[in-house]
C-alpha positions as CSV (number, residue, x, y, z in Angstrom):
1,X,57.7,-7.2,29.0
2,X,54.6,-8.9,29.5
3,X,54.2,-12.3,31.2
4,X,53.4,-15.6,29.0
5,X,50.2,-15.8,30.7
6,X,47.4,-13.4,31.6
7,X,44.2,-14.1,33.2
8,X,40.7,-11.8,32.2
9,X,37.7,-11.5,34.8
10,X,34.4,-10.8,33.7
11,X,34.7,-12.3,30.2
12,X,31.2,-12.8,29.7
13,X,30.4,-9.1,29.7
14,X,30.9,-7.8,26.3
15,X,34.0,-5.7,26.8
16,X,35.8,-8.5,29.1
17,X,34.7,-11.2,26.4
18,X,36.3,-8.9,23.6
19,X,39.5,-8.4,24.9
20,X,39.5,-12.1,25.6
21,X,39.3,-12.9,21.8
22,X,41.8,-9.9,20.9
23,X,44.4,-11.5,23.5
24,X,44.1,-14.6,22.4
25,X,44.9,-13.4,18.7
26,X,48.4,-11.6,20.1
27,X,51.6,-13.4,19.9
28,X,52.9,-11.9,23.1
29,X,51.2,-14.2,25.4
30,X,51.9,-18.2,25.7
31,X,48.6,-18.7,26.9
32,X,45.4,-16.7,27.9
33,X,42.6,-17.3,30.5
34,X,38.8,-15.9,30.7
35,X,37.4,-16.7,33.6
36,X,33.5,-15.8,34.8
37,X,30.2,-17.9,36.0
38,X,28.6,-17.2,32.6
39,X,30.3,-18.0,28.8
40,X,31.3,-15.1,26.3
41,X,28.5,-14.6,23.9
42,X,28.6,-16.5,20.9
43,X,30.4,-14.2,18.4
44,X,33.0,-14.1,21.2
45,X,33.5,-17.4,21.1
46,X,33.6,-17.9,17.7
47,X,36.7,-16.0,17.5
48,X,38.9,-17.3,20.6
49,X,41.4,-18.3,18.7
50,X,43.9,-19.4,21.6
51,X,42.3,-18.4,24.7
52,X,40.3,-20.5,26.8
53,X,37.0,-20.1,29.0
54,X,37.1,-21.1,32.2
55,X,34.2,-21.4,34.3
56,X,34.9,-19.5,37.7
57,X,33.5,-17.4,40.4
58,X,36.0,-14.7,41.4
59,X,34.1,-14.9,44.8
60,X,35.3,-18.1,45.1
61,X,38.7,-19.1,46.9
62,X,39.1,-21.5,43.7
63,X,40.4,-17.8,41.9
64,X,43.6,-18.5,44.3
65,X,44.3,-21.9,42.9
66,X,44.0,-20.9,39.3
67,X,45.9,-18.2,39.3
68,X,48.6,-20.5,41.2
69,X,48.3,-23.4,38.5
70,X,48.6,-21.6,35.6
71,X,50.9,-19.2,36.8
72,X,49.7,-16.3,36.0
73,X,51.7,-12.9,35.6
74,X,49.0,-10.8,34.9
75,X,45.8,-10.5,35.9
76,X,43.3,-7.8,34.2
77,X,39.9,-7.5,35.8
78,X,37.2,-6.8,34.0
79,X,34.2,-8.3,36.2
80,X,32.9,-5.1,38.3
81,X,30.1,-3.8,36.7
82,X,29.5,-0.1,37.5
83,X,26.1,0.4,35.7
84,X,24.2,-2.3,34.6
85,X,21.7,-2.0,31.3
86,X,18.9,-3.2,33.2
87,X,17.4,-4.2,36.3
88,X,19.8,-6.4,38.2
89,X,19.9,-7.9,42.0
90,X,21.6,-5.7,43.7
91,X,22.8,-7.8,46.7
92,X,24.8,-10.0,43.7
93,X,26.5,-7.0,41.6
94,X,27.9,-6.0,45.4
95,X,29.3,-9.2,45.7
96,X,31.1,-9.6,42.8
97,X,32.6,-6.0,42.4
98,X,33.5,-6.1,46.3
99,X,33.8,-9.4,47.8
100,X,34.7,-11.0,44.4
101,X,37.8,-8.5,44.1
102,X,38.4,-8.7,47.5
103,X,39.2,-12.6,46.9
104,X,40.9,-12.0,43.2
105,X,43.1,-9.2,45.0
106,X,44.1,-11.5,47.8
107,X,44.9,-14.4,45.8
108,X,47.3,-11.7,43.2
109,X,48.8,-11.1,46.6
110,X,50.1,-14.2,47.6
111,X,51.4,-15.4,44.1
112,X,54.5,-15.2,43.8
113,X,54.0,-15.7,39.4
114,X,51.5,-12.6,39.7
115,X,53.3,-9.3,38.2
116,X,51.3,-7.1,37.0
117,X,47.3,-5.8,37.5
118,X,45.1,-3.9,35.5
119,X,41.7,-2.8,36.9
120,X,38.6,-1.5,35.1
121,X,37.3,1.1,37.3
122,X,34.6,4.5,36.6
123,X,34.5,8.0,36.5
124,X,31.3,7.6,38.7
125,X,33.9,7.4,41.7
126,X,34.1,11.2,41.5
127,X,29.9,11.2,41.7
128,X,27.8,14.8,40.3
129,X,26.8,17.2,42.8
130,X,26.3,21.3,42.1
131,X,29.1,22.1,44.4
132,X,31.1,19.6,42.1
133,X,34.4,21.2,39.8
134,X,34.1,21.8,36.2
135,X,36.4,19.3,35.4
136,X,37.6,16.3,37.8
137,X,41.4,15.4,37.9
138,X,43.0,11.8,38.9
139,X,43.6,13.7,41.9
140,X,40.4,14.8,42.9
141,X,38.3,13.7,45.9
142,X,36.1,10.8,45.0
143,X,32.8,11.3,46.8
144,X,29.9,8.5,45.6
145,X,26.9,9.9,44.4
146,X,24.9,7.5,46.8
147,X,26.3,5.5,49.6
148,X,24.7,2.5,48.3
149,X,25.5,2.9,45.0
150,X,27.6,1.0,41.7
151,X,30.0,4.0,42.5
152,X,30.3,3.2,45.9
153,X,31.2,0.0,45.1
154,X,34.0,1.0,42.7
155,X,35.3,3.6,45.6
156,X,35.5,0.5,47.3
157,X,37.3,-1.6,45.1
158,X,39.8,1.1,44.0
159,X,40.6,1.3,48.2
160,X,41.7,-2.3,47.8
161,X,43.8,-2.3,44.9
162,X,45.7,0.7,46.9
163,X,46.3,-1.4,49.8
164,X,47.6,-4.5,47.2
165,X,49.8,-1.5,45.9
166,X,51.0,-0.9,49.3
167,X,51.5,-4.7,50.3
168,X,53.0,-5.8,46.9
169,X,54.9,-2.7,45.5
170,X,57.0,-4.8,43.0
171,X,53.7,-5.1,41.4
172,X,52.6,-2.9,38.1
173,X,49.1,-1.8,39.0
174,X,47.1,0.6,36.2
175,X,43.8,1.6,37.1
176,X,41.3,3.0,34.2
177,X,38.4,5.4,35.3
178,X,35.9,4.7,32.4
179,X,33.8,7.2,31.5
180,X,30.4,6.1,30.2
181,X,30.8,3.8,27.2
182,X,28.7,3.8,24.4
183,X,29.0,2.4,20.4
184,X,26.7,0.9,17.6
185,X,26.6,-2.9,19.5
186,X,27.3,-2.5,23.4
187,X,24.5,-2.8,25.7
188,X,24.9,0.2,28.4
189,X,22.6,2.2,30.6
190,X,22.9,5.1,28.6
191,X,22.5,3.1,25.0
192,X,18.7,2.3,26.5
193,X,18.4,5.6,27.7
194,X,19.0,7.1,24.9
195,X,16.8,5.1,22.8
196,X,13.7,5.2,24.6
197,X,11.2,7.0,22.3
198,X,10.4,9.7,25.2
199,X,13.2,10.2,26.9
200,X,12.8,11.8,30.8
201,X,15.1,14.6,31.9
202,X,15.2,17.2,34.4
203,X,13.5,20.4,34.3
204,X,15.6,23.0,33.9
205,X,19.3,21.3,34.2
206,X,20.9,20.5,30.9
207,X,24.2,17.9,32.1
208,X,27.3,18.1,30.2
209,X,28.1,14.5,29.5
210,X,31.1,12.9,28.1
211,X,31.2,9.6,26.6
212,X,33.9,6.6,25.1
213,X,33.5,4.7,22.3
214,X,33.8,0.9,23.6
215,X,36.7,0.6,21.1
216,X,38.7,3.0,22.8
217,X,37.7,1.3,25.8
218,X,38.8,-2.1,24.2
219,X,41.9,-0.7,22.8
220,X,43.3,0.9,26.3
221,X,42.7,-2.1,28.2
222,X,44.6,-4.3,25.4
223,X,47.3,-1.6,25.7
224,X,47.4,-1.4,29.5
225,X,47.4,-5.5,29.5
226,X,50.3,-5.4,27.0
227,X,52.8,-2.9,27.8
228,X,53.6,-1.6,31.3
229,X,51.7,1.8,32.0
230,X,51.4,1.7,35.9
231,X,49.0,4.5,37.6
232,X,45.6,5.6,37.6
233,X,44.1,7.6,34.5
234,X,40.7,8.6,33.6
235,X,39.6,7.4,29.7
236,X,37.0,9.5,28.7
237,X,36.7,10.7,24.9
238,X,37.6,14.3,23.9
239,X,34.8,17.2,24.1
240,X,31.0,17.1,25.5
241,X,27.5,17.1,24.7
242,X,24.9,18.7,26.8
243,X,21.8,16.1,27.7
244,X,19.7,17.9,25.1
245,X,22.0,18.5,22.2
246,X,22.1,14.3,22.5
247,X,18.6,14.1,22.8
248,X,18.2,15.9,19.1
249,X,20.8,14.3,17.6
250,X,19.2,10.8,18.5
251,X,15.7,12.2,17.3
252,X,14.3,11.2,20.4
253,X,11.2,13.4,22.3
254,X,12.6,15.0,25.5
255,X,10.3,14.8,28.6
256,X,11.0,17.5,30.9
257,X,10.1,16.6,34.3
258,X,10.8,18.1,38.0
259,X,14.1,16.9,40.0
260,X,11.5,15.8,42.8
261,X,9.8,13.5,40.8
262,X,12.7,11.8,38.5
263,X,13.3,9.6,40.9
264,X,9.9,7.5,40.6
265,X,10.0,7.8,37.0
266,X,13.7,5.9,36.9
267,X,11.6,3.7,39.3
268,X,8.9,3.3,36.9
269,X,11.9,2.5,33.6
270,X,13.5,-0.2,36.4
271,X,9.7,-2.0,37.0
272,X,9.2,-1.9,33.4
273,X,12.3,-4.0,32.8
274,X,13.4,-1.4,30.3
275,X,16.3,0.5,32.0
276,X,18.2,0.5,35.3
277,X,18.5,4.1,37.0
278,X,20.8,4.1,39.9
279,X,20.9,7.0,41.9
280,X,24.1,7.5,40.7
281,X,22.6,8.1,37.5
282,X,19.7,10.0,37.9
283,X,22.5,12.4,39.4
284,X,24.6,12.3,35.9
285,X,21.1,13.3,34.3
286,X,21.3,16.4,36.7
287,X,25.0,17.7,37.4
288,X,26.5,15.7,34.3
289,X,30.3,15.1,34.9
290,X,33.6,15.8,33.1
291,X,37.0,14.5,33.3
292,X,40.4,16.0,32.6
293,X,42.4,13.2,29.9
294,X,45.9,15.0,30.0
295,X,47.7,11.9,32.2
296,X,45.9,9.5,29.5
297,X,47.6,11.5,26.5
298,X,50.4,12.5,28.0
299,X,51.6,9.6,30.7
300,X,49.7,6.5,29.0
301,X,50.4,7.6,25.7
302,X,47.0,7.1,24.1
303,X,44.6,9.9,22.5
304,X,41.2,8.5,22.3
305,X,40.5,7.9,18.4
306,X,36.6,9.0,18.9
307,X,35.6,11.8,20.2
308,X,32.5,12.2,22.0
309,X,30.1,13.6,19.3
310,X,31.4,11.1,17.0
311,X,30.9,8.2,19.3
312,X,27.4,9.1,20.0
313,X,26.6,9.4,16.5
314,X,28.0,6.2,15.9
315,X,25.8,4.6,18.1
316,X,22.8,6.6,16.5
317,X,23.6,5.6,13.1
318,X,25.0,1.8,14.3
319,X,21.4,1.7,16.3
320,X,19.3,2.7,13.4
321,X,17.3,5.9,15.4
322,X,14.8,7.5,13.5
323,X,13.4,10.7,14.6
324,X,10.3,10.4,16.8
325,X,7.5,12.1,15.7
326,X,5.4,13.5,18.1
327,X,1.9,12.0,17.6
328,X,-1.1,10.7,19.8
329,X,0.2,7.5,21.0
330,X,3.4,9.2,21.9
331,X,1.7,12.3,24.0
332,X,-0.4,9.4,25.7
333,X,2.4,7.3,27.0
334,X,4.4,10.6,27.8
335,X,1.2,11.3,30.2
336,X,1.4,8.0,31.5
337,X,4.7,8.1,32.5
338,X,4.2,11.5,34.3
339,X,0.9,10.1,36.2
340,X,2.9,7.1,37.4
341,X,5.4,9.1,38.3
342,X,3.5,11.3,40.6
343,X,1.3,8.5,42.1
344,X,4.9,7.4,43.2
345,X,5.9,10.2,44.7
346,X,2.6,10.7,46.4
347,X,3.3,7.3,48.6
């Protein structure tokens, strides 16, 4: 059964913040906790119902003494942030989804109310290489795509929860590998991809990509937070989409350009404020990546209600895209982009 109260990192995020307000809504907790530096956004606050906000930094020894006071038996966290829409401070994303789980970890350890963890974590730990398999398993060898990177991070953090595991064995611990979520109202790095009106790719590679709907994301962490399903499983949506079948199906104007030089163009996106390109995602745009969901049927006992054509034309349709038309203006900035691109490339 699940304990009376359970604790949510990262509730300001918009997947942490919904699965605040659904907790609070369930009967089976006494009380439930939603912790972060930063508020829920409005229309998650609106709908609380018994949960509360409290303002915290997991970074922050102070985790330890909340966790003690209101005796928390399970803690879900939320916080890491794996690929952030836009341009964000690097340095501070490290320090939460490192050093901020490395406190929240510790402090689960020495509870003695603390039963039971679940972890958000990402397919990204596997990275996307050409020597990579068609299909990654649970089991397979999780190699970053950079070793600097938001994946790196999560390799990282995933290391830690393994060593809690080994220190605290009476504990439940379930660890979800997201795939990259996407729906009609979530801001991701692939939503503002997706929706820029010339959209960069690379010349000659056509990624398979597969996708969740952030209510299948929302729903398996409610289950997972509910009921006891200890291990680690991969939530990914059923089926795939190659880079450019998306690409028509959002209407959008594909701009081929040379592996060499995608780099400064995501560098150009990031200055621009408009989208954040980690290396770990200019190498999705290459290799793409796919995951195997058998343990997440099978074990976890949940088959992902969207699969991922439908979720990305939910998101098209929950958007509003129109079809681009090639015109003028549009062949213009696509040259501008290109020329930028190169002059970075040159230096």
């Amino acid at each position: 059964m699940p304990s009376e109260v359970v604790l949510v990192t990262g509730v300001g995020g918009e997947l942490g913040g919904r699965l605040l307000a659904r907790l609070g809504a369930s009967p089976a907790f006494a009380r439930v906790l939603g912790v972060d530096t930063t508020p829920p956004r409005p229309h998650v606050l609106r709908r609380l119902g018994r949960a509360e906000f409290v303002r915290a930094d997991i970074r922050n020894p102070l985790i330890a003494k909340i966790i003690s006071d209101a005796r928390v038996g399970t803690v879900v966290h939320a916080a890491t942030t794996c690929h952030p829409a836009g341009p964000a401070r690097r340095g501070a994303l490290k320090e939460v989804n490192v050093i901020g789980t490395m406190r929240l970890l510790a402090a689960c350890q020495r509870s003695a109310s603390v039963r039971k963890l679940v972890v958000k974590s990402t397919t990204a730990v596997y990275g996307a290489d050409a020597s990579s398999p068609a299909v990654f398993t649970e089991d397979s060898e999780l190699i970053p795509a950079s070793s600097t990177g938001y994946a790196k991070d999560a390799i990282e953090m995933e290391g830690y929860v393994r060593g809690l595991a080994r220190r605290r064995p009476d504990l439940t611990i379930t660890t979800l590998r997201f795939a990259n979520i996407i729906g009609p109202d979530v801001d991701t790095v692939l939503a503002r991809y997706f929706a820029l009106p010339v959209v960069p790719s690379v010349l000659g590679y056509d990624a398979r990509l597969q996708l969740l709907h952030a209510s299948d994301a929302l729903t398996v962490l409610e289950l997972a937070t509910l009921e006891d399903r200890p291990g680690v499983f991969n939530v990914a949506a059923d089926g795939v989409l190659t880079l450019g079948q998306a690409l028509r199906r959002a209407g959008r104007v594909e701009l081929p350009v040379p592996r060499p030089l995608l780099p400064s163009v995501a560098k150009v996106l990031r200055g621009a404020r408009v989208v954040d390109f980690s290396t770990d995602q200019v190498r999705l745009l290459n290799y793409g990546r796919v995951v195997d969901t058998t343990r997440l049927k099978r074990t976890f006992g949940y088959r992902p209600r969207w699969t991922t054509a439908a979720a990305f034309e939910d998101y098209v349709r929950g958007r509003g895209l129109r079809p681009v038309v090639p015109g003028e203006h549009l062949a213009a900035l696509a040259d501008r982009v290109v020329a930028a691109a190169a002059t970075g490339q040159a230096r």
